[in-house]
Structure formats: C-alpha cells, structure tokens
N, C-alpha and C positions, 0 to 999 in steps of 0.2 A: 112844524112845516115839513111835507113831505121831501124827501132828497131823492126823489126817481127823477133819473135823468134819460129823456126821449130823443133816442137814436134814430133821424129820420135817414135813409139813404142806402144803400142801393147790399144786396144777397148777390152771392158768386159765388161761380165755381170756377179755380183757376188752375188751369193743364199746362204744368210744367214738363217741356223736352228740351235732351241738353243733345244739343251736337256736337258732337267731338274735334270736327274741323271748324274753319275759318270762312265764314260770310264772304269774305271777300276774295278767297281761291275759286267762288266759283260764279260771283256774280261780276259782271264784265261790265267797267262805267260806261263802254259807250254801246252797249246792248242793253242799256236799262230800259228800253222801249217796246222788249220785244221778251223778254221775262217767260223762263217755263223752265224751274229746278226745281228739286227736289230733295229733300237732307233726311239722310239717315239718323233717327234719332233711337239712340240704343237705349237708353232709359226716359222713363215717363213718371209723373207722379202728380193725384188731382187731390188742391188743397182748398179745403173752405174758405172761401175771401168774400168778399164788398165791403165797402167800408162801415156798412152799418154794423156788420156781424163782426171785424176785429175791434169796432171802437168797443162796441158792447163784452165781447170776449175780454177785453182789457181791463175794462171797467170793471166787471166782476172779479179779477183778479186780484183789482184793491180793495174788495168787499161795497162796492159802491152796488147801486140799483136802475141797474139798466132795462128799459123798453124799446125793441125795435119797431118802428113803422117802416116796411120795405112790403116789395112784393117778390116772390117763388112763382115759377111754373110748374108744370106736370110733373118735374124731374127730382122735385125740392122735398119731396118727405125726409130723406137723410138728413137735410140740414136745420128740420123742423124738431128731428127727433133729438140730434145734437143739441141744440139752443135748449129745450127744454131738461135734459138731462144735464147740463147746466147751470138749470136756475133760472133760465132768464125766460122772460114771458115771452110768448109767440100770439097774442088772441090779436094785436095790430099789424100780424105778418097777412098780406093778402093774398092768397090761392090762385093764379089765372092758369086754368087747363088746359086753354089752347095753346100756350108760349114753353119757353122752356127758359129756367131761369139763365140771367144773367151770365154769360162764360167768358173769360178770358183765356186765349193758347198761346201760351207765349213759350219761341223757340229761342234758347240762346245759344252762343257759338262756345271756342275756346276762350276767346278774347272778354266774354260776357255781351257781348254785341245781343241784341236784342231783336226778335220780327215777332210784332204779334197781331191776333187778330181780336177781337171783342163786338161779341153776339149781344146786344142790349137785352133782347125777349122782353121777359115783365117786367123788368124793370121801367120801361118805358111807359107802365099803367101807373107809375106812382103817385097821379095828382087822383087817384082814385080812394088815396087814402087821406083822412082828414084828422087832424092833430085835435080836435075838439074830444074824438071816440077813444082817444090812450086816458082821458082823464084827468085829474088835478099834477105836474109835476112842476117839478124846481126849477131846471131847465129844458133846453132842446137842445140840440144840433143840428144843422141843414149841413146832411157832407154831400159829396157826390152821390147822384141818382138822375132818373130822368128828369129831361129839362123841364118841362108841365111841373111836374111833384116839386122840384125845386123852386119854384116860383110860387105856388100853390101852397105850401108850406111854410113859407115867409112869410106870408100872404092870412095865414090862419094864425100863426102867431102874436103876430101884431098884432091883427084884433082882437086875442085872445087875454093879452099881456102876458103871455108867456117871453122872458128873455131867453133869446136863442144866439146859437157861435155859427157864426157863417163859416163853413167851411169849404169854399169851391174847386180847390183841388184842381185833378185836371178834368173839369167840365166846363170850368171859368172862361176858354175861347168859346162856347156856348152863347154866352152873354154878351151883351152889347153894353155899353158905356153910361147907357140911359137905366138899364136893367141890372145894371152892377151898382149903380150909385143908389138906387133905390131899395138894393139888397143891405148896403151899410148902413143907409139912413134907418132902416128899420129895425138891424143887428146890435146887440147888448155888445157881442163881442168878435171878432174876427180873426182867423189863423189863415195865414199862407206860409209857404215856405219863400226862400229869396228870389226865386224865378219868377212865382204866383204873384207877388206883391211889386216885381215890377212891369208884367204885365198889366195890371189892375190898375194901376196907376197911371199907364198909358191910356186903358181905354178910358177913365174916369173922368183924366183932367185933371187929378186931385195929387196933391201931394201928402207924401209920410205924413206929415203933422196936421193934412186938412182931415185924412182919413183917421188917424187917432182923436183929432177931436169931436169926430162924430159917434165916438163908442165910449161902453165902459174901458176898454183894453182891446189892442193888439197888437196879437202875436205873430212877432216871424220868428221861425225857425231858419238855421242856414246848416244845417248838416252837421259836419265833426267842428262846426265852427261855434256849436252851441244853438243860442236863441235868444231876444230880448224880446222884450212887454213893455210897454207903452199903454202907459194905465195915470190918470191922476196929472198929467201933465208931466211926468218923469218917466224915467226910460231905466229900465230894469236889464242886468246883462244877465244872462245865466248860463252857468258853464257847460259843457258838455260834458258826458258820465264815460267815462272809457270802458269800451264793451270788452268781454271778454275773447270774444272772435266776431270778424266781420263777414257773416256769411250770406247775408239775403236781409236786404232793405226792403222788401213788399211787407206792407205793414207797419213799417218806422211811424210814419209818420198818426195813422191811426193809433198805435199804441199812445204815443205823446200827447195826441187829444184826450184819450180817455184820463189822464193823468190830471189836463187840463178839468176836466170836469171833476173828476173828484175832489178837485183842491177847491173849487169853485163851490159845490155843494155843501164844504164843511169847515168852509169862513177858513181858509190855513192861509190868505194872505200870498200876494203875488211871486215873492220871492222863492216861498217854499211850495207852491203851487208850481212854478215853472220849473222848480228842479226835480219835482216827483216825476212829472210830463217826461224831462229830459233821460231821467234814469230808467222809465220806463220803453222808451226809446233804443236805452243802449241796451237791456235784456230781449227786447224782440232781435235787433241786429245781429246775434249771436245763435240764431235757430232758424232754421229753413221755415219757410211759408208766413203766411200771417197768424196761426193760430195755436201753434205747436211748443210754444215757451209755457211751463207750467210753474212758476214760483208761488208758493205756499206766502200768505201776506207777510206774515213774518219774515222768512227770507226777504221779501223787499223791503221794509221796515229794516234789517242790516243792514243791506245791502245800503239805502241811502244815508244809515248813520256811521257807515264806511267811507262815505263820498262827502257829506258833507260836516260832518264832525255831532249831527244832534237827530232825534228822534221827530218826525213829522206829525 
C-alpha cells in the first residue's frame, strides 16, 4: 500500500518586518477611527509558508512522501523550484497567471504585537484542483486554503474513500455550523488546537465526545501545555518536547501535523504518533520562519529517544 500523503492547502509567501517601537506609542484608542501611520521597519525578511508547503516540508524531513495540491500565481516559480529540489512533487501545484500567489505581511512590534495583512490571490482557485488527478494515496489533509477548495476537497474525498485530517486552522470562522458538521462527519480524523476546538464546538452544537465519536481520532494541541488524542473511546495525553529556544511559532503547528501523518502512515500507533508531532513541533519553535529547521532524520530519531527514553 502506497504511504503518499496528499497535502491539500494553501503556497505563501510570508514578509516579515520587525519594528523596533511600540504599537501602542503610536496608535491613539480613541483615534482608532480615523487611522493613517506608518512604522518604520528597519529589517525585512520573505519566508516560504502556506500550510500546504510547511506540512509537506516537514514531512519530508521524516522521510515521509508528501504531494501538494495548492495553487501559485505568476510570482511562484521560486517556490516551484524549491519544492522540487526537495523531492517533493509539484505536477498537482496549479499555475494561475493572472493572481499572485498567496502573501502574508506581517509587521511586528517590540512587545511581539502583531498587524497583518493577507493577499489570498490563487489560492482562492483551489476548488480548481481535484484530489482524483494526485492519484492512489494513503492519506490526505484538507489544512487551510480557499474556502471553495476546502469544501471541494472533502467533497472529493469522500467519494473517493480516501481518509482525510481536517485541518481548519484559521479558516474555521469561514464555515458555518451546518458546513463544519459535515466536514467531521465525513473526516477520518481532526486537529485543532484549544481555541479552534472551542470555537468549533460552538458553532457545531456538538460536544468534545460527540465530535471524537464521529472520527477515527482527535487531536487538540494546546501549546507548551502539550496535546491529547481522542482515539478508540480513550483519551491519550502527550507531553510537550522542550524546545531548545522559543523563537518563532509560524509553522508549529504545521510541523505537528506532518508528524501526525507520518505516524499515521506507518501504523507507530497513537501514543508514539503524537509525540513524534509534538517533538517535531518543538524543533520548528526553535528557528525563524516556517521552513528553515534542517534536521537530518536521524538527528530526530535522537532527538525523540532523548525525550522519550526509546526509538520510533
């Protein structure tokens, strides 16, 4: 049985400026109506992101066989030419010429305070691609992408019997209650982190135990506070991996899924499945951007029989 696992969800490029000052030295609470600043951003720096491209990047890191289905605009050969020199296949990456891919600008302050902007572009063609054309795989993933493709994509799967990880991230206020319930019912398996899963729950109607009993598993993550799985009618804790430096969380959570899938494609069983995710988690933590953490597999293979006393 093939172990390729298809990455449905969304190519970026993400433009990091730091500002040196304080958001709030210059933004006035009761001027917030009438807005026109401007921050001097003395360094800049643009990193390959969408989540399709870190879970895939991740996953290959564990020797796993990742396929993206996302779409590029006009701007996206660099990140065609990365993925391939890679390893990882690009023939389900779709080309739209008029858009420009996917961009996130995000300025942060001293404080870390956060203002960003985010350009959908192509990514918003993504029900243009169809999970039938990637071919026989093990699993899927629906992460964040356009909200069509994401619907569209479930949608293909099902029919297909391919089991797939819903993963809605922050696109999840997207969806309505009616639209979310029908994403589970049709989901093998499900990750949010603590905020995502009580959102979801609101809009659903459903509670923790109505939504684990409509899957094979799911998973919440809650940060430095670890993550359980909810699998089998029992509830799995898994600890958190202490990172070496806490430098830049974009990406955490992408890395963990890819973890998630590799554990998933090669039968390692829940326990040891959620703490691959978790450890791979706390080595992205530890490195600016989403794509920039390079561990040789072996070094992760240590690395997690340092953390949890045996080899995965």
């Amino acid at each position: 049985m093939t172990k390729t696992s298809l990455i449905c969800g969304s190519l970026a490029f993400d433009t990091i400026m730091q500002f040196e000052g304080r958001f709030s030295e210059s933004l006035l609470a009761d001027q917030l109506h009438k807005v026109n600043v401007s921050f001097l951003v003395p360094t800049m720096r643009t990193e390959f992101g969408g989540c399709s491209g870190n879970i895939a990047y991740n996953l290959k890191l564990l020797g796993g066989e990742p396929v993206i289905m996302g779409v590029i605009g006009q701007d996206g050969g660099p990140y065609l030419e990365r993925l391939q020199t890679l390893g990882i296949p690009t023939a389900n990456i779709l080309t739209k010429a008029a858009s420009y891919t996917a961009q996130c600008f995000v300025t942060a302050d001293a404080d870390n305070n956060q203002i960003n902007a985010f350009h959908p572009g192509a990514m918003s063609f993504a029900h243009e691609n169809n999970v039938a054309d990637a071919g026989p795989v093990r699993i899927a993933i629906i992460s964040p992408d356009g909200h069509e493709g994401m619907l569209k994509h479930a949608k293909d799967c099902f029919e297909l019997g391919v089991p797939f990880m819903f993963d809605p991230g922050q696109q999840l206020p997207m969806f309505n209650g009616t639209q979310l319930t029908d994403f589970i019912n049709k989901a093998t398996y499900l990750t949010a982190n603590d905020y995502e899963i009580e959102l979801l729950m609101e809009r659903t109607g459903l509670s923790l135990s109505d939504i684990a009993g409509r899957l094979t598993a799911l998973i919440v993550t809650r940060g430095e506070q670890g993550s359980e799985i909810y699998a089998g009618g029992t509830r799995i804790d898994i600890p958190p991996v202490k990172a070496d430096a806490v430098l830049d969380p974009t990406g955490c959570g992408d890395a963990y899924r890819a973890g998630l899938l590799l554990g998933i494609t090669n039968e390692l069983g829940w326990e040891t499945t959620g703490r691959l995710a978790s450890l791979m988690g706390a080595i992205k933590i530890a490195h600016q951007g989403g794509q920039n953490h390079k561990p040789i597999l072996a070094e992760i293979g240590d690395r997690f029989q340092a953390a949890f006393g045996y080899r995965y």
